[in-house]
C-alpha positions in Angstrom: -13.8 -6.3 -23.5 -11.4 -3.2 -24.1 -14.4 -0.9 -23.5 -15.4 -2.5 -20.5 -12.1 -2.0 -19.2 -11.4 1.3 -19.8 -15.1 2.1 -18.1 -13.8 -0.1 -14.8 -10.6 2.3 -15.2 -12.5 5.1 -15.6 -14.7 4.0 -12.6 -12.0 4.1 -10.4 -11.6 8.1 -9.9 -14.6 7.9 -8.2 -14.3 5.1 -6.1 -11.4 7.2 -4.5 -14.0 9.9 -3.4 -15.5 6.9 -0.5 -13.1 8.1 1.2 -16.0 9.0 3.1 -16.3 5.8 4.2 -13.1 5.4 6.0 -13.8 9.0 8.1 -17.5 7.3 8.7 -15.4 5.0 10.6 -13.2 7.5 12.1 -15.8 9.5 13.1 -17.9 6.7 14.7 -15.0 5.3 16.7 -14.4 9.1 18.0 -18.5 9.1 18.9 -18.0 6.1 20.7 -15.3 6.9 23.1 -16.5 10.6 23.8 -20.2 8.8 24.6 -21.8 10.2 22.1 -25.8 8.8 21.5 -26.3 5.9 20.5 -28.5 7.0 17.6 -26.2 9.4 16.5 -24.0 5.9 16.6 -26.1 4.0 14.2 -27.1 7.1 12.0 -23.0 7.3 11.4 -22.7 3.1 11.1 -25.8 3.0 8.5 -23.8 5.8 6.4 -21.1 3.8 6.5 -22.8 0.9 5.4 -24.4 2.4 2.5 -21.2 3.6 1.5 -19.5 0.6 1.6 -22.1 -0.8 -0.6 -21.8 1.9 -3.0 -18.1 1.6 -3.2 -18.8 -2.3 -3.7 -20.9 -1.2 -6.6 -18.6 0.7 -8.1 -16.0 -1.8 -8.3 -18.4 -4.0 -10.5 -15.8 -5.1 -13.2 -13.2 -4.1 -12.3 -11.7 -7.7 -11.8 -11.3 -7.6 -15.5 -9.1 -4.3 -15.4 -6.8 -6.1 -12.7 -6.5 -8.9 -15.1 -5.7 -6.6 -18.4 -2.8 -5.5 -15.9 -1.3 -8.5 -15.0 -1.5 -9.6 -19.0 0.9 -6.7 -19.2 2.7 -7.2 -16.3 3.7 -10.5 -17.7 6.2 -8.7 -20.4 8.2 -6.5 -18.0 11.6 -7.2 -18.6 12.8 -7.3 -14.7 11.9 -10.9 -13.2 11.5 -9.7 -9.5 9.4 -6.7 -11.1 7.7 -9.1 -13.3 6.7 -11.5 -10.5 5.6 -8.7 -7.7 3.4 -7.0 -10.4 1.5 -9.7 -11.8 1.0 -11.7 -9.0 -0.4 -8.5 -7.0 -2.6 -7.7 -10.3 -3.7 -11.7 -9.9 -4.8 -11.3 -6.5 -6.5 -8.0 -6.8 -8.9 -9.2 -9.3 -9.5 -12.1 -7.3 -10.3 -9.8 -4.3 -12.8 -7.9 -6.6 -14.1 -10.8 -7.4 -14.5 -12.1 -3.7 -16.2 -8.2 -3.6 -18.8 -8.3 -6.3 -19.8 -11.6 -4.8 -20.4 -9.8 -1.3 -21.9 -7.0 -3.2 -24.9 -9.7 -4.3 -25.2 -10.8 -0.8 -25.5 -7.2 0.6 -28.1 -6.1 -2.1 -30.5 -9.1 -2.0 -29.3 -10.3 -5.4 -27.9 -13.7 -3.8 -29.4 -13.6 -0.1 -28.1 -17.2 0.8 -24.2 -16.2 0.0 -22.4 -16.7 3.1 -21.2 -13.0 4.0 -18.6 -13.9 6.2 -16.7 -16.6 4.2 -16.5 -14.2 1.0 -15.7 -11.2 3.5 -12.7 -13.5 4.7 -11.3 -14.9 0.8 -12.0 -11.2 -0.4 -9.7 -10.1 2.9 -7.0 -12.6 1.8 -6.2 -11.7 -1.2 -6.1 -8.3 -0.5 -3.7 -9.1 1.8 -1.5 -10.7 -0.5 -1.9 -7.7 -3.0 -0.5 -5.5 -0.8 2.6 -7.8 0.6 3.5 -8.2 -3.5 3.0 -4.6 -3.5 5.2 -3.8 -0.5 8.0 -6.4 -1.7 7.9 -4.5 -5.0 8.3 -1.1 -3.4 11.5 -2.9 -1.0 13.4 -3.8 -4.6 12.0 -1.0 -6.0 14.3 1.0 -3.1 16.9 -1.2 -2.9 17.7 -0.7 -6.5 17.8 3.3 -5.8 20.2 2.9 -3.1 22.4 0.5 -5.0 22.2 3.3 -7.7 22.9 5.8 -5.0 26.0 4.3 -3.3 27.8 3.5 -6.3 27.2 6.9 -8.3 28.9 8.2 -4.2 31.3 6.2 -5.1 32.5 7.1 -8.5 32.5 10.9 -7.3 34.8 9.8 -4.6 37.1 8.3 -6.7 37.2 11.2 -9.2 37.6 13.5 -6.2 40.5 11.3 -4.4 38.3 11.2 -1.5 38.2 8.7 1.3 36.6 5.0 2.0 33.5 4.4 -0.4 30.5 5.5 2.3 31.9 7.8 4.0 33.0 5.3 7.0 36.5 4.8 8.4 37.4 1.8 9.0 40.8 2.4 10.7 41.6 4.0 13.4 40.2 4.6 17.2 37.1 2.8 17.1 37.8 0.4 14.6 36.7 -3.3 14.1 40.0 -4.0 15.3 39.8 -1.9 18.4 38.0 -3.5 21.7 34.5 -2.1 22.0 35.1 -0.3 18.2 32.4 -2.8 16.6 29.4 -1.6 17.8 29.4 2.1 17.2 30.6 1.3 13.7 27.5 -0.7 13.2 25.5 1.7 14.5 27.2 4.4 12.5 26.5 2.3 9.1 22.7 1.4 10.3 22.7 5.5 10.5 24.2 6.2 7.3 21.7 3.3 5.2 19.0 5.0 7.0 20.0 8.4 5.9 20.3 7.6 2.5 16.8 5.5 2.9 16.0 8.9 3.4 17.8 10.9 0.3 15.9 7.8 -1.9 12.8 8.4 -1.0 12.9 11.8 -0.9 14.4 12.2 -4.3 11.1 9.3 -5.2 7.8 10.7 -4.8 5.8 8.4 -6.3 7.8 5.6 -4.7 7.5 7.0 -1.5 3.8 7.9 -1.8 3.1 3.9 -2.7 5.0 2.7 0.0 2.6 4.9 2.3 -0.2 3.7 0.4 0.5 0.0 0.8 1.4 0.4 4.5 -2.0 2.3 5.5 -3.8 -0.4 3.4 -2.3 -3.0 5.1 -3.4 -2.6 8.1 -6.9 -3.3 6.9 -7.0 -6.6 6.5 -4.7 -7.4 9.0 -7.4 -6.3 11.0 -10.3 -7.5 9.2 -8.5 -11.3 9.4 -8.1 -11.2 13.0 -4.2 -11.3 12.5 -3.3 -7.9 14.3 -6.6 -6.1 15.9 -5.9 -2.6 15.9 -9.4 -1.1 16.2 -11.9 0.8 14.0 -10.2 3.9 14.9 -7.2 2.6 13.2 -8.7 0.8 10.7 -10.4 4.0 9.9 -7.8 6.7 9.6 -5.4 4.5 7.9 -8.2 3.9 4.8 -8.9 7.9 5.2 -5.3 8.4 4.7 -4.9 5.7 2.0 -7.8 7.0 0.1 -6.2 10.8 -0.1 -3.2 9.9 -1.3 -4.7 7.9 -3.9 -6.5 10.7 -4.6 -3.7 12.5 -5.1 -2.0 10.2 -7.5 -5.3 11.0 -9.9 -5.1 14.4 -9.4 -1.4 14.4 -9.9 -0.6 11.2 -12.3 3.2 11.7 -12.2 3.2 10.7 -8.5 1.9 7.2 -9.5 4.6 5.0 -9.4 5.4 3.3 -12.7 5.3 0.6 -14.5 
């Protein structure tokens, strides 16, 4: 069982390389609007195709890895952590399973599997993956910025400096003072973006997963008919997703941890 893992772990690095895939479907969208021929269309949709398939097969197993990391998920000391994790991990080796099963279908191994039910469950969970993922990556942040405002705060205190944030509440402009409310919100909405900012810059593997999850999600979003945005889309939001996951194997200290 170990061994089998660590192959579907291993396996992965060059599942990353269909990226190919996703700028098949770029590429084919771009064809189609420019009126490109139509056999040059279906030459690019049959590559497309066989890499899909491909990337199907390489996935083989790796429902088992996604299940090894939800057994360790289970031990994290932070519930919210704890929950995000393993429940992603849950649904991911669901969605691989949903996968190999479409993977049968698309080979000829199991011709009467219905394509489009499996294509929908496989869609599903991936879906759910990635909001677990995304609601890990929000705590995740606001965490940081917790961090971040009261470490301003403690130097502000040490310096004898002013209100904790850097906003004055007194004065012209004030809550107290008529038409003061607004541009104070706006002033703090300004200030908690900016330090949005400082966090994720001072994060990159956080911010690298948060652009991850947010190209992915856009897949099955489309794929489930809940927000159609297009192959184009659809296409350069995978191409993206794909090279930044590539970069997380070529640089493992960007992958964001545990």
């Amino acid at each position: 069982m170990d061994a089998w893992v660590r192959f579907s772990s291993q396996s992965q690095a060059r599942e990353r390389l269909w990226a190919a895939q996703y700028a098949c479907s770029l590429l084919g969208h771009a064809l189609q609007r420019h009126g490109a021929s139509p056999e040059l269309q279906k030459q690019i949709r049959q590559l497309e195709g066989h890499l899909s398939l491909g990337r199907k097969l390489l996935r083989l197993g790796n429902s088992a890895d996604a299940l090894e990391s939800a057994k360790r998920a289970v031990h994290l000391s932070d519930v919210v952590l704890r929950f995000c994790i393993t429940v992603s991990h849950l649904n991911r080796a669901l969605y691989f399973a949903c996968d190999n099963v479409l993977w049968a279908g698309k080979s000829g191994l199991a011709p009467r599997v219905d394509q489009e039910k499996w294509a929908q469950r496989s869609f599903r969970y991936y879906l759910f993956s990635l909001i677990m993922n995304l609601s890990r990556d929000a705590y995740e942040i606001r965490l940081l910025m917790e961090q971040e405002t009261s470490a301003y705060s403690r130097r502000m205190k040490v310096s004898g400096g002013g209100v904790s944030g850097g906003v004055e509440t007194g004065g012209p402009g004030g809550p107290g003072t008529p038409g003061g409310c607004l541009p104070q919100l706006a002033l703090k909405f300004q200030l908690r973006i900016l330090l949005l900012a400082r966090v994720l810059r001072g994060h990159p593997p956080l911010l690298l997963d948060v652009l991850r999850n947010a190209c992915d999600l856009f897949i099955p979003l489309d794929k489930l008919g809940l927000w159609r945005c297009g192959p184009g889309i659809v296409g350069l939001c995978g191409l993206i997703s794909s090279i930044l996951s590539i970069l997380t194997l070529i640089c493992p200290w960007l992958r964001l941890k545990p």
